[in-house]
N, C-alpha and C positions, 0 to 999 in steps of 0.2 A: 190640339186636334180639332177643338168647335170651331177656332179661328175657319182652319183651312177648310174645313164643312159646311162654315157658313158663306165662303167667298165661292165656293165651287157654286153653290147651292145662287149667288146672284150672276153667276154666268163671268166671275173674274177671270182670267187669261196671262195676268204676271202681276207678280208681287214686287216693291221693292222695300227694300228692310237694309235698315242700317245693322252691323255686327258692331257689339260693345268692347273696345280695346280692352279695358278694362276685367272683362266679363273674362278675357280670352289668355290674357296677360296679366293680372293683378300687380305685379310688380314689373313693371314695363319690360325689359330687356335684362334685368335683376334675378329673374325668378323664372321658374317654369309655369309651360301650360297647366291648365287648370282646366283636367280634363271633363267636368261639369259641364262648365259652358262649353266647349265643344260639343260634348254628347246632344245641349240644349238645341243649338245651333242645327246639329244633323238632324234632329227628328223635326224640329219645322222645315230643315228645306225636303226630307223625306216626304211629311205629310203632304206639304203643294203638289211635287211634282208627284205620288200618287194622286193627285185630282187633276191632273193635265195641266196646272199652274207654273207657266216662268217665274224662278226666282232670278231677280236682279238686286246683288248683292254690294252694298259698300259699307265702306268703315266711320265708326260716328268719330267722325274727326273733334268734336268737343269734347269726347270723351277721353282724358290723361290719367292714367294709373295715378295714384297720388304719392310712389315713390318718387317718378318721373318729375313729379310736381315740386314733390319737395327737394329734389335734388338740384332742377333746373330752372324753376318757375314756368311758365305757362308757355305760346307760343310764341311769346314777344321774346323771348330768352335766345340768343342764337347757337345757343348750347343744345337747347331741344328741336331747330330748327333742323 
């Protein structure tokens, strides 16, 4: 919440913030949401857009659940691809 109080407070107008696959997935397509990081997720983009703040949202593509990892290797894997 200081985040979003100190970007209002320098006159910011949009955010962009990567979401953590991981954060959201822990076990890639294995497992259920984890509804933590959800809740994390809404109350930052709640707190911007109360301060008039665009969120512009994407996903941290470096970031692979370590199921998904260990199952498939990394990007180079055309399993994961």
């Amino acid at each position: 919440m200081e985040d979003a109080e100190l970007m209002h407070s320098l006159g910011v107008n949009s955010y962009r913030f990567s979401i953590s696959w991981s954060r959201i997935l822990p076990r890639g397509r294995f497992g259920e949401v984890d509804s933590i990081g959800i809740e994390f997720y809404n109350r930052l983009i709640d707190a911007i857009l109360l301060k008039g703040i665009q969120p512009f949202v994407t996903l941290n593509h470096y970031d692979i659940p370590q199921e998904l990892e260990d199952r498939y290797g990394l990007w180079l894997s055309p399993q994961i691809q």
